[in-house]
N, CA, C and O atoms as a MOPAC input file, in Angstrom:
PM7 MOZYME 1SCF
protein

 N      2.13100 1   -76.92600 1     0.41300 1
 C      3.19200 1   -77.79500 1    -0.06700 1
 C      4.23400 1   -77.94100 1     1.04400 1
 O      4.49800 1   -76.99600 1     1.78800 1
 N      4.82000 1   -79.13100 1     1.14800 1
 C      5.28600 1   -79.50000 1     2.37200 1
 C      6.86200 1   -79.34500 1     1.77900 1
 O      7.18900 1   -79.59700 1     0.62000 1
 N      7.91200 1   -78.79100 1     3.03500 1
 C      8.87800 1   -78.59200 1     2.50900 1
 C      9.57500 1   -79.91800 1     2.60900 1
 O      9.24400 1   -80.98000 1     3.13700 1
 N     10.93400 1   -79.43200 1     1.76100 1
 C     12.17800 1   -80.57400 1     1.87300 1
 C     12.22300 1   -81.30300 1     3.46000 1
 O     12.12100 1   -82.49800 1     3.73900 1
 N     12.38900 1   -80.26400 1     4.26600 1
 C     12.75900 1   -80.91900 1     5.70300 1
 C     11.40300 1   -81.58700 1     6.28800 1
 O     11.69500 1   -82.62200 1     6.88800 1
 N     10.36900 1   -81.38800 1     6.29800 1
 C      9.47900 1   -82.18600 1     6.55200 1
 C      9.14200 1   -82.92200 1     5.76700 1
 O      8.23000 1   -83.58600 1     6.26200 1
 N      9.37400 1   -83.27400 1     4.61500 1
 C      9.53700 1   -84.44000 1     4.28700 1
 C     10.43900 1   -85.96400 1     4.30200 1
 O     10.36800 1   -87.13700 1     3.93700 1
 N     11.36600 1   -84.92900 1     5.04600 1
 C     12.85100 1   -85.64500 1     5.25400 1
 C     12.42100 1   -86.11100 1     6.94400 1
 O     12.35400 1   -87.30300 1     7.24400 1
 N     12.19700 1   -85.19700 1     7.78700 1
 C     11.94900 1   -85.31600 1     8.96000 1
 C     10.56300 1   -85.84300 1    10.16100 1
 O     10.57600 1   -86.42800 1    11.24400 1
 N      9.44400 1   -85.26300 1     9.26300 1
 C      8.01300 1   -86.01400 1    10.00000 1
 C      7.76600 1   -87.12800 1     9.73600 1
 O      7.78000 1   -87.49500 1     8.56100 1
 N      7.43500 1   -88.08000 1    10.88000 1
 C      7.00700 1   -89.03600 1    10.92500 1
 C      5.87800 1   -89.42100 1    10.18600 1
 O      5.81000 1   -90.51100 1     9.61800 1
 N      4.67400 1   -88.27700 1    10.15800 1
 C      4.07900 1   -88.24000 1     9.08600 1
 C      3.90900 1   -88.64000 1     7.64600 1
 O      2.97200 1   -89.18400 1     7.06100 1
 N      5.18800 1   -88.17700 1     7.20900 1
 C      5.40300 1   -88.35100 1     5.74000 1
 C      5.87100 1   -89.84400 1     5.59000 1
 O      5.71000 1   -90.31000 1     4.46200 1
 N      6.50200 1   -90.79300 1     6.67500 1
 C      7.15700 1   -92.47300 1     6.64700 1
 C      6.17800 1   -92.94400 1     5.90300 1
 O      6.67600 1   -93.46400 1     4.90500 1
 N      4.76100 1   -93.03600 1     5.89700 1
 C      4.07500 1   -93.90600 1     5.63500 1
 C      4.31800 1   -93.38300 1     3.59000 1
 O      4.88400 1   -94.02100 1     2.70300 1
 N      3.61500 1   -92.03700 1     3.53000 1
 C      4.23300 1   -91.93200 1     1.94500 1
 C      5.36300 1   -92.58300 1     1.34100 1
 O      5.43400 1   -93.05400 1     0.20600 1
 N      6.03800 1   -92.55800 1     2.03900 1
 C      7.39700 1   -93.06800 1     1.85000 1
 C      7.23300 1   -94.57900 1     1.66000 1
 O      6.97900 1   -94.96000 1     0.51700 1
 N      7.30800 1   -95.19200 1     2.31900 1
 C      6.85900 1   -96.82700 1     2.07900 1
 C      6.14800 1   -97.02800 1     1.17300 1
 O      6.43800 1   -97.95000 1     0.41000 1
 N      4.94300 1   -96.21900 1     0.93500 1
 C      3.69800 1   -96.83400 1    -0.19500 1
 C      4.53300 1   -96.20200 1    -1.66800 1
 O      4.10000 1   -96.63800 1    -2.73500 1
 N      5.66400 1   -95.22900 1    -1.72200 1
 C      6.37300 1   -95.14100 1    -2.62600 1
 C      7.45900 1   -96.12500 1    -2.82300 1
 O      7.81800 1   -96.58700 1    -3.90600 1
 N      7.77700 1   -96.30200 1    -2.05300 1
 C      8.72800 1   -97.74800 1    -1.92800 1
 C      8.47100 1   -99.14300 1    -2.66400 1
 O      9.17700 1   -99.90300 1    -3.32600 1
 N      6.98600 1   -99.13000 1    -2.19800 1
 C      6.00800 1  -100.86000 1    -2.76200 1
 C      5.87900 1  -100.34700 1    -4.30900 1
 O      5.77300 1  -101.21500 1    -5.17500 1
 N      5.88400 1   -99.18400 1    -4.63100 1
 C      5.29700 1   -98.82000 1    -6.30700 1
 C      6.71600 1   -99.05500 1    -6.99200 1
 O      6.82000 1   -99.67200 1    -8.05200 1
 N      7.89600 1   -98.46800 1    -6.24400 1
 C      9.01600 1   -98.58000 1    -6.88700 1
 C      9.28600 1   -99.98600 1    -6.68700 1
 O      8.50900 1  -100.37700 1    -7.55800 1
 N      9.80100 1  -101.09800 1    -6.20100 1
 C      9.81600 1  -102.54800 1    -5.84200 1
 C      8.65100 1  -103.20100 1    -6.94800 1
 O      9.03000 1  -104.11900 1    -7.67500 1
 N      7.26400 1  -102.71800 1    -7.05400 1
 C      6.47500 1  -103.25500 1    -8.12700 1
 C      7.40200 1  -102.98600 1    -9.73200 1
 O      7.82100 1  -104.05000 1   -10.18800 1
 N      7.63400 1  -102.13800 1   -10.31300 1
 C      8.10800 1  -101.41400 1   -10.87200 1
 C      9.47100 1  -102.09600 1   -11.62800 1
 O      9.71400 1  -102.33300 1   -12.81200 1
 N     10.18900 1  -102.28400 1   -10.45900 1
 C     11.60200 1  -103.04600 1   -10.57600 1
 C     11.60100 1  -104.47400 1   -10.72300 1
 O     12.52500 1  -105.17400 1   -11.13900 1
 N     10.48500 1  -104.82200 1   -10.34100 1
 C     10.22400 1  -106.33700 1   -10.67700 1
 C      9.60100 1  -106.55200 1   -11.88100 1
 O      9.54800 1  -107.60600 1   -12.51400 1
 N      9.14300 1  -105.50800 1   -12.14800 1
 C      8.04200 1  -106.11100 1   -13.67600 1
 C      9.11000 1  -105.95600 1   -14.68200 1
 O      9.24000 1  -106.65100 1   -15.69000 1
 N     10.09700 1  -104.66700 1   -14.19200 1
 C     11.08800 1  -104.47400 1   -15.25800 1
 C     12.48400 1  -105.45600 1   -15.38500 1
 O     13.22400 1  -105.51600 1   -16.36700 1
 N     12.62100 1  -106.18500 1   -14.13900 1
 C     13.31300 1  -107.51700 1   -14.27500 1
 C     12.97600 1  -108.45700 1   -14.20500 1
 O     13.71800 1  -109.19900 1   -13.56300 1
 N     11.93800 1  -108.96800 1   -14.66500 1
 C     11.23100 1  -109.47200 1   -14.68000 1
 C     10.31400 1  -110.34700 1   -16.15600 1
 O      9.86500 1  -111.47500 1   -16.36300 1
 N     10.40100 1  -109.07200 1   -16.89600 1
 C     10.09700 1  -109.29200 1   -18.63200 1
 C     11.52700 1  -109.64800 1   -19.14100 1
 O     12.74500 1  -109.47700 1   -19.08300 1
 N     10.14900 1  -110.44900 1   -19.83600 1
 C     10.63500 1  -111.69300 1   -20.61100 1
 C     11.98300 1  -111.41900 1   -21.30800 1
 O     12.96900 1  -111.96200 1   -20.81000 1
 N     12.13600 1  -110.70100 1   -22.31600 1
 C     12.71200 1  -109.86400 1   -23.35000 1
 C     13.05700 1  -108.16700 1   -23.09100 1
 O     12.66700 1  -107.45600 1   -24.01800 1
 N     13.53300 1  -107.66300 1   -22.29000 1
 C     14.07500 1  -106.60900 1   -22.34300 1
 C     14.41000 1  -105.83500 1   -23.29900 1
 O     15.08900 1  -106.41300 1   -24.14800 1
 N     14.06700 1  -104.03800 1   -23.63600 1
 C     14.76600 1  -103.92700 1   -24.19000 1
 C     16.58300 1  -103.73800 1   -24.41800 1
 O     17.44500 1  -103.78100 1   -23.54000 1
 N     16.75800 1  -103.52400 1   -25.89700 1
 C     18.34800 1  -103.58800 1   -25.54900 1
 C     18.75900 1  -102.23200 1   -24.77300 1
 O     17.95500 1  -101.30000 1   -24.78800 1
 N     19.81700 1  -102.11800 1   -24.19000 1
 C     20.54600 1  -100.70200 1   -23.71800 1
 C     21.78400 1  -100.72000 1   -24.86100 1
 O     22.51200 1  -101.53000 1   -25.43500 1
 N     21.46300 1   -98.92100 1   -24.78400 1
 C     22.83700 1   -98.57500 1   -25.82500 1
 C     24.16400 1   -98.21500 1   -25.24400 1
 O     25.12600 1   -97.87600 1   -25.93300 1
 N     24.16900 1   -98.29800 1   -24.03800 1
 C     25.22100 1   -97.27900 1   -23.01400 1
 C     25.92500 1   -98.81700 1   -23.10200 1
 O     25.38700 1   -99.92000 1   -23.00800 1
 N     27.42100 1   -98.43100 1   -23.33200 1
 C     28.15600 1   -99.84000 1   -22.69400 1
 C     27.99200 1   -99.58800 1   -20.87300 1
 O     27.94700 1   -98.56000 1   -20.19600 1
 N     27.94200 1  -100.85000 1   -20.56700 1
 C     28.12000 1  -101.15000 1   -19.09000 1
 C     26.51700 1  -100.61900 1   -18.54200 1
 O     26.32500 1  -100.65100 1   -17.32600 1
 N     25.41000 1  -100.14500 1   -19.43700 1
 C     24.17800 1   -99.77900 1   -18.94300 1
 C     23.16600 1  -100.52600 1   -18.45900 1
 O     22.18100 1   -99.97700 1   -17.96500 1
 N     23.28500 1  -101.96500 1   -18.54300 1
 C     22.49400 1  -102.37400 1   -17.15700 1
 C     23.31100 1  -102.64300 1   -15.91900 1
 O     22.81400 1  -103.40500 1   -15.09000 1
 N     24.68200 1  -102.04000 1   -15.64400 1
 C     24.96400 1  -102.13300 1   -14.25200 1
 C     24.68400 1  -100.60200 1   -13.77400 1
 O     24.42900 1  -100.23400 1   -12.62700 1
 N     24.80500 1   -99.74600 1   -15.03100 1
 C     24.74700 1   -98.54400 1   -13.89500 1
 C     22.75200 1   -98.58400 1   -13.93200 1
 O     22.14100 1   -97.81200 1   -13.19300 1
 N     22.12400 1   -99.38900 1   -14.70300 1
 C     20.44800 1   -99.24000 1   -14.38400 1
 C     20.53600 1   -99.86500 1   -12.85900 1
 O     19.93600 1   -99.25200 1   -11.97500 1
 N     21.26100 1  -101.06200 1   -12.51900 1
 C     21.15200 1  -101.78300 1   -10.99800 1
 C     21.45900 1  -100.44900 1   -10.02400 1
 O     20.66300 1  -100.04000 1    -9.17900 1
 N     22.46000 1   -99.99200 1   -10.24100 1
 C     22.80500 1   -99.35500 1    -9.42100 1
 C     21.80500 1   -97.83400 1    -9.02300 1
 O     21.78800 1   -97.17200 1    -7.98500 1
 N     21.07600 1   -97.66200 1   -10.25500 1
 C     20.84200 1   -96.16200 1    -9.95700 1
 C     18.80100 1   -97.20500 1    -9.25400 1
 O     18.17300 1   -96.65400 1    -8.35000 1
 N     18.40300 1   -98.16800 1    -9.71500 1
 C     17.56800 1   -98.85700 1    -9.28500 1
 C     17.80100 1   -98.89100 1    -8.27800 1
 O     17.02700 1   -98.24900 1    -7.56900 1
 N     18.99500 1   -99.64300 1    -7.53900 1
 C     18.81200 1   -99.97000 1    -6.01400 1
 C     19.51700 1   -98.59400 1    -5.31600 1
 O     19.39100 1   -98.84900 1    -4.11800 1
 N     19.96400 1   -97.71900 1    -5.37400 1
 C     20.19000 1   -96.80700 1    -5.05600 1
 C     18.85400 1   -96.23700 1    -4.55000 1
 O     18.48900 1   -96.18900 1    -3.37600 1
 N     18.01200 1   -95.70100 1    -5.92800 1
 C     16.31900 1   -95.38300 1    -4.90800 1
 C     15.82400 1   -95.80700 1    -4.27800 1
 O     15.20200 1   -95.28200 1    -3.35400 1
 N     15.93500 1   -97.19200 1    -4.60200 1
 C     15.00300 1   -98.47700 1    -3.39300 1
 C     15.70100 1   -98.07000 1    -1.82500 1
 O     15.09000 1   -98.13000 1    -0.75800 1
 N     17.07500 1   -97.66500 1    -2.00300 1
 C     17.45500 1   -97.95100 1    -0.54400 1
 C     17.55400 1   -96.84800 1     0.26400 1
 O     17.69800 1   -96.87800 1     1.48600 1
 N     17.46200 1   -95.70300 1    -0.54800 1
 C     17.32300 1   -94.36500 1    -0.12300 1
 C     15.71700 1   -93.84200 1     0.39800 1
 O     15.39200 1   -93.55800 1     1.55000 1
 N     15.21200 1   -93.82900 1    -0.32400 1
 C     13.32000 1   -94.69900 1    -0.25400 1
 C     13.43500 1   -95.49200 1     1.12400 1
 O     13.41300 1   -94.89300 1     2.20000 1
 N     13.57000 1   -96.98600 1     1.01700 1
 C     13.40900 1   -97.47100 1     2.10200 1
 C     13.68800 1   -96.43700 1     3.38000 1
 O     12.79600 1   -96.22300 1     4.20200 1
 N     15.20700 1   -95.71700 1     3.49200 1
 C     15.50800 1   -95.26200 1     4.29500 1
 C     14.78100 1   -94.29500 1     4.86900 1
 O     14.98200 1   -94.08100 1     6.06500 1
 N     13.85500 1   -93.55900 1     4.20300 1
 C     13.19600 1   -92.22800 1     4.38700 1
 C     11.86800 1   -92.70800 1     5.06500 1
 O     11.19500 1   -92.14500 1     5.92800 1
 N     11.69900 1   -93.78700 1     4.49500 1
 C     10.23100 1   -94.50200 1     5.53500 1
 C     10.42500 1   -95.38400 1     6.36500 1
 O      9.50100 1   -96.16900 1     6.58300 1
 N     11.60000 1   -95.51500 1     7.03200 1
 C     11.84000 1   -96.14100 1     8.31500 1
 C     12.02800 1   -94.84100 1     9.39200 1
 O     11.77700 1   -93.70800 1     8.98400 1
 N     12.44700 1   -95.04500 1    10.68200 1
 C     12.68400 1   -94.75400 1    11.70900 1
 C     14.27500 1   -94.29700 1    11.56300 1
 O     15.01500 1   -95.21000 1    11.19500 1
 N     14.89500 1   -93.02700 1    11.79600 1
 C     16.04400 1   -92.82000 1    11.63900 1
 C     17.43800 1   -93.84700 1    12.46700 1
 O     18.34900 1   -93.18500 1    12.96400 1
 N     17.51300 1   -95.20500 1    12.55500 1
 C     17.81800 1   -95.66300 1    12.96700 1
 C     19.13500 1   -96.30800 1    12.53400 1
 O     19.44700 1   -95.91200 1    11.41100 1
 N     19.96400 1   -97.12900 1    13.03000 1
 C     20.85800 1   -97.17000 1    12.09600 1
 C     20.88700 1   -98.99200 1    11.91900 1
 O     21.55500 1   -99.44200 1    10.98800 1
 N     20.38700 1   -99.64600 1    12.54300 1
 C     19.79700 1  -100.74000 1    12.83900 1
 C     18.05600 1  -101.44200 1    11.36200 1
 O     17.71100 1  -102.43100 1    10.71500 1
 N     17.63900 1  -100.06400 1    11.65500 1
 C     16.71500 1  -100.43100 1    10.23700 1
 C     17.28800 1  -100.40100 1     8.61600 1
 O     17.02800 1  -101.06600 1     7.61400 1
 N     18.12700 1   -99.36400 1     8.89200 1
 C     18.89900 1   -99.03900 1     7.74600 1
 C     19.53300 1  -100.23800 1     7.41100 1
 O     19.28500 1  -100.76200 1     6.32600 1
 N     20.60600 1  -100.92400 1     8.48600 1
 C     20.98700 1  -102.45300 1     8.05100 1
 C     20.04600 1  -103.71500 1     7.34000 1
 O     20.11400 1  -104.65000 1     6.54300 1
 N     18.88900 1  -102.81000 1     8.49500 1
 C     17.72000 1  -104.28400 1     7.92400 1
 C     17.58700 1  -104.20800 1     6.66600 1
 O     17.93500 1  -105.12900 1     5.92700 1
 N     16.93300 1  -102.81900 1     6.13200 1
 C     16.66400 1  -102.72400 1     4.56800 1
 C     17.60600 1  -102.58900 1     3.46400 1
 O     17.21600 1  -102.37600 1     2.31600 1
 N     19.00400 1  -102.72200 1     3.82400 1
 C     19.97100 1  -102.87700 1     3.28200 1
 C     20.12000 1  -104.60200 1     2.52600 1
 O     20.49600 1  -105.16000 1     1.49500 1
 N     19.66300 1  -104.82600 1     3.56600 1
 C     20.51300 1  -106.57200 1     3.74500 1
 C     18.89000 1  -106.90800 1     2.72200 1
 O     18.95500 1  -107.47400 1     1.63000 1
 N     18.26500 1  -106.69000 1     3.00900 1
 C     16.66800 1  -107.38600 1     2.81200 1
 C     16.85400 1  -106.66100 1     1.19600 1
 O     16.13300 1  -107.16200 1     0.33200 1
 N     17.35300 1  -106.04400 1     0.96100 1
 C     17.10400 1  -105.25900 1    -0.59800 1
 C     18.27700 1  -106.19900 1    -1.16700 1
 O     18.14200 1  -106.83900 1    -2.21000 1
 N     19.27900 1  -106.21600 1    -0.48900 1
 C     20.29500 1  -107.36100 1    -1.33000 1
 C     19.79100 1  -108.58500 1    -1.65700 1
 O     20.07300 1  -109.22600 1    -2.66900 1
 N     18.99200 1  -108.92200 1    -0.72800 1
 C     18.36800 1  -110.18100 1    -0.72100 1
 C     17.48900 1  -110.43200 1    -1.86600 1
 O     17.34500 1  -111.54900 1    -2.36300 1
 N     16.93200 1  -109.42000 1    -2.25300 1
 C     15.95300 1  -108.70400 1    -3.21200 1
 C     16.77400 1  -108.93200 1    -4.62200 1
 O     16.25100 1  -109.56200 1    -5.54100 1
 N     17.69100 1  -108.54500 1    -4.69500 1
 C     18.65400 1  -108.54000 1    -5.82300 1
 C     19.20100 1  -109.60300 1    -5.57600 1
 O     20.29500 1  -109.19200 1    -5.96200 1
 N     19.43700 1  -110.72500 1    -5.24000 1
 C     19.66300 1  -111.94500 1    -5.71700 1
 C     18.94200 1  -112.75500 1    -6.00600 1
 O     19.37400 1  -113.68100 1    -6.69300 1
 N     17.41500 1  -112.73600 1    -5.56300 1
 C     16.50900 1  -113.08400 1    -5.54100 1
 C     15.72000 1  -113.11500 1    -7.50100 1
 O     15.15300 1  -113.97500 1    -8.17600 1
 N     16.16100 1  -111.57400 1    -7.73800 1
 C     15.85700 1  -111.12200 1    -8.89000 1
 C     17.15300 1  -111.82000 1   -10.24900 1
 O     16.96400 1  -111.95200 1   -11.45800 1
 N     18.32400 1  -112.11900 1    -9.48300 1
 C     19.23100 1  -112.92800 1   -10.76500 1
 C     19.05500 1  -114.15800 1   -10.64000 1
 O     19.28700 1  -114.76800 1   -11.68400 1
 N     18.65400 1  -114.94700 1    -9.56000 1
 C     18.17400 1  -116.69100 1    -9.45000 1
 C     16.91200 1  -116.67700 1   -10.38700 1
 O     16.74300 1  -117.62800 1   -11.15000 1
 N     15.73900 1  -115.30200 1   -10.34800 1
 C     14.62900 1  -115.96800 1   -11.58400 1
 C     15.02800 1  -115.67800 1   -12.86300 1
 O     14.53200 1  -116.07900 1   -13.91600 1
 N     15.91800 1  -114.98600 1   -12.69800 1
 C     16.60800 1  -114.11400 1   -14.40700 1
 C     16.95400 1  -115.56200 1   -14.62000 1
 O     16.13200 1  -115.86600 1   -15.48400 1
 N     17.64900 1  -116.63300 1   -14.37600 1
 C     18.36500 1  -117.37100 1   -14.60500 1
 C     17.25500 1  -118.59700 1   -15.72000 1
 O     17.51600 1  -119.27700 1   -16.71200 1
 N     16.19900 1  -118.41100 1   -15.03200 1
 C     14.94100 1  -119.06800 1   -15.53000 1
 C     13.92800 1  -118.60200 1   -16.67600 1
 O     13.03100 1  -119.23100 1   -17.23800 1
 N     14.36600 1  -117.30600 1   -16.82900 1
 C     13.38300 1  -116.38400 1   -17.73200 1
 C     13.99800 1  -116.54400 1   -19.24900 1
 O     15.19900 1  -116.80500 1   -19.32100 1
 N     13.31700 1  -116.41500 1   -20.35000 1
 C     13.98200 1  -116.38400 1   -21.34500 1
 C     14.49600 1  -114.95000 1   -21.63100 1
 O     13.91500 1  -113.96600 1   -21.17200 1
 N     15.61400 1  -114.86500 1   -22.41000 1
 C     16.46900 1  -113.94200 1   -23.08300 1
 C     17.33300 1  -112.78100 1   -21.93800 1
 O     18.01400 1  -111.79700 1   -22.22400 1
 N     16.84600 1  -113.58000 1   -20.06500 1
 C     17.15700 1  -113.02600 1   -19.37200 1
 C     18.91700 1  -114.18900 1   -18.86300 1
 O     19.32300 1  -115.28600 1   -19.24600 1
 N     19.34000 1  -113.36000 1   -18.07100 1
 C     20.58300 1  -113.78700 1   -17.04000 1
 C     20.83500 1  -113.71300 1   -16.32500 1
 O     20.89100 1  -112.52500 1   -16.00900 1
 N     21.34900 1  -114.82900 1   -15.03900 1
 C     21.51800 1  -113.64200 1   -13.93900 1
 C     23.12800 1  -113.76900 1   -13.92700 1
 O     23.80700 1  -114.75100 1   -14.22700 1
 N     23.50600 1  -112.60300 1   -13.53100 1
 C     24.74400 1  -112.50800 1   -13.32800 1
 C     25.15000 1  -111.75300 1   -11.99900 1
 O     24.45700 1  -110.90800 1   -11.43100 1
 N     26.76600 1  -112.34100 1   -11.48500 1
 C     26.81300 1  -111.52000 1   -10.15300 1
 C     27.14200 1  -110.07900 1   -10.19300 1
 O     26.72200 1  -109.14600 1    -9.50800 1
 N     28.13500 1  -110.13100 1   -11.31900 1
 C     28.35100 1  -108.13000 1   -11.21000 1
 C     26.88800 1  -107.73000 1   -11.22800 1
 O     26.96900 1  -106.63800 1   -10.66400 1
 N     25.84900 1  -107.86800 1   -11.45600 1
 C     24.51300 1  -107.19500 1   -11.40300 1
 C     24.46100 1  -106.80600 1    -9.83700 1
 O     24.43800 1  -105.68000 1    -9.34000 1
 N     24.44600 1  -108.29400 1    -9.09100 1
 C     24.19800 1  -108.03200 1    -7.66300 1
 C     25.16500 1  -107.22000 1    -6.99100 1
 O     24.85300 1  -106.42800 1    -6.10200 1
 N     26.54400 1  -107.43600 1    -7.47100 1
 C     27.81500 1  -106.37100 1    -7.46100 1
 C     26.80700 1  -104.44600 1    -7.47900 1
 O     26.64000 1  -103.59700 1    -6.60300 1
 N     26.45600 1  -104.52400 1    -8.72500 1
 C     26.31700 1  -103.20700 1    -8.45000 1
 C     24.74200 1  -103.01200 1    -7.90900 1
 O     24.24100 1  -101.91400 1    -8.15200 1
 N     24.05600 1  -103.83900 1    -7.30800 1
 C     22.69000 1  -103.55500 1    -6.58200 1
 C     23.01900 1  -102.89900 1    -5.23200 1
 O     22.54600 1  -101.98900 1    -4.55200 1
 N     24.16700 1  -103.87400 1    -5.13600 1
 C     25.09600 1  -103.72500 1    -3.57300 1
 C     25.94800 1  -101.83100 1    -3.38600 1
 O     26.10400 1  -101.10600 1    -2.40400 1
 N     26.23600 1  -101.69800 1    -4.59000 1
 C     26.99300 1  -100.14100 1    -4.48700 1
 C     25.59500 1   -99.75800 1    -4.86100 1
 O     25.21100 1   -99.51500 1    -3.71700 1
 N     24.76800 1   -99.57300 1    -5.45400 1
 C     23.63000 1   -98.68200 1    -5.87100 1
 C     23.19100 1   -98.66600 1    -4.34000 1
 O     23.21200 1   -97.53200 1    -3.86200 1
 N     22.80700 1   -99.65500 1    -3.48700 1
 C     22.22700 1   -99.82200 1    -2.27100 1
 C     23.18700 1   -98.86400 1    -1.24000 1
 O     22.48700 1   -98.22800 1    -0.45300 1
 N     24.65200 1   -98.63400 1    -1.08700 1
 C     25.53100 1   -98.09000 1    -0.47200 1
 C     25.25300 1   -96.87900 1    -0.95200 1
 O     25.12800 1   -95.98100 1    -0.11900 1
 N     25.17300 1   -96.71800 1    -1.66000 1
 C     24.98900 1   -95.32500 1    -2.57100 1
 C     23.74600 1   -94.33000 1    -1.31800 1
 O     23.73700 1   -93.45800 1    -0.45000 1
 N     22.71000 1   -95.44700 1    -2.20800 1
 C     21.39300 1   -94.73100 1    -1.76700 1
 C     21.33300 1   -94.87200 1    -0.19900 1
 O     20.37800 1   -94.29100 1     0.31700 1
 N     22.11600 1   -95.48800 1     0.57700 1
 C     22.08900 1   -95.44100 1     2.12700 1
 C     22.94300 1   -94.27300 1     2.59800 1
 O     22.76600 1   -93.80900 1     3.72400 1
 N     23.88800 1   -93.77100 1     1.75000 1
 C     24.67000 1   -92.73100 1     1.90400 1
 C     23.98700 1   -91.08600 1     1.72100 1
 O     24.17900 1   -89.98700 1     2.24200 1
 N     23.19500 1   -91.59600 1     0.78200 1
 C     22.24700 1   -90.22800 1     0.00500 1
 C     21.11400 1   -89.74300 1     1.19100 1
 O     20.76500 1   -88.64800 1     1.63100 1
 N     20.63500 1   -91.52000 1     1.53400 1
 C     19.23200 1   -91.29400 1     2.43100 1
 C     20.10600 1   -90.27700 1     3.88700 1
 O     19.46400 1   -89.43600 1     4.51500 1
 N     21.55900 1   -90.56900 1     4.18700 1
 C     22.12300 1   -90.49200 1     5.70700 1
 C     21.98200 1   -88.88400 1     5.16700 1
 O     21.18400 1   -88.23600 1     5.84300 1
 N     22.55500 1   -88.22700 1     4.18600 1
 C     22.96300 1   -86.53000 1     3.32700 1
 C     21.73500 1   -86.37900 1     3.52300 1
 O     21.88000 1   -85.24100 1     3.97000 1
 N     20.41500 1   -86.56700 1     3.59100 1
 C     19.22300 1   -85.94500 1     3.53600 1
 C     18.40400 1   -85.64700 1     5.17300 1
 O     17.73200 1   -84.76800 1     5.71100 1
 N     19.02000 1   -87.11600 1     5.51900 1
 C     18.66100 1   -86.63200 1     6.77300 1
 C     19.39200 1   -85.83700 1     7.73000 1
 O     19.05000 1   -85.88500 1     8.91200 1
 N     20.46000 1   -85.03500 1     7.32600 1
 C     21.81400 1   -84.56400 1     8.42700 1
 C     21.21400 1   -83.08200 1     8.29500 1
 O     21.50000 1   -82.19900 1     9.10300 1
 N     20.13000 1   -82.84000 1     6.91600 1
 C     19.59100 1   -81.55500 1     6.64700 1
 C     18.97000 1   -80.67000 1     7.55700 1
 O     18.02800 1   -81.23700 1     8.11200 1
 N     19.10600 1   -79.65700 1     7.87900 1
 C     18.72700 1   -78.65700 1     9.08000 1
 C     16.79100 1   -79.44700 1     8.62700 1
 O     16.04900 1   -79.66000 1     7.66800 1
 N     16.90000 1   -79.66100 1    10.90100 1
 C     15.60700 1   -79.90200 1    11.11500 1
 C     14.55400 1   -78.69100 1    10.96900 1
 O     14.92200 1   -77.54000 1    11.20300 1
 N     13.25800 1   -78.97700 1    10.58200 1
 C     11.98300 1   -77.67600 1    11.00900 1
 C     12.18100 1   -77.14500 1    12.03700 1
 O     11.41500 1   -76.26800 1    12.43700 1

């Protein structure tokens, strides 16, 4: 069993990382995606679902790129892109919406998880 830091740190493990990435991105689309959602009981609970959603996506992304700070922008910007992408078809779907506080909090979930991915990697190397 492979520890925390090599999973955080070998190049090795990037590619896991990505093919976890495409399952989560599959995942997030099917679930914004249907038709009819269910309801949430939490007030304000589909912004904190955006947020804790794009939070993994971007923390994820981060772990299967190159420790760079340049890719990190890329998959930042490209995941926002992602989340607007996802309230322009909401707009078209029935019983769906798109709205901007959504992309509002895709954008802090995404800051979030770029902050989380930077805390994981600062972790004592192997």
């Amino acid at each position: 069993m492979p520890t925390l830091q090599v999973l955080l740190h070998d190049p090795a493990w990037r590619r896991p990382w990505r093919v976890l990435l495409l399952a989560l991105l599959m995942a997030v689309s099917w679930l914004a995606f249907m038709p009819h959602p269910p309801d949430n009981q939490l007030p304000q609970g589909d912004k904190i679902n955006h947020l804790l959603a794009f939070a993994t996506l971007a923390a994820v992304a981060c772990l299967g790129l190159t420790p760079a700070r340049r890719q990190a922008v890329a998959a930042a910007a490209g995941l926002l892109a992602y989340g607007g992408f996802i309230e322009l078809v909401q707009t078209q779907l029935p019983g769906r919406s798109g709205e901007w506080p959504d992309l509002l909090a895709d954008g802090a979930g995404i800051a979030l998880g770029l902050a989380a991915a930077a805390a994981l990697r600062h972790l004592k190397r192997p």
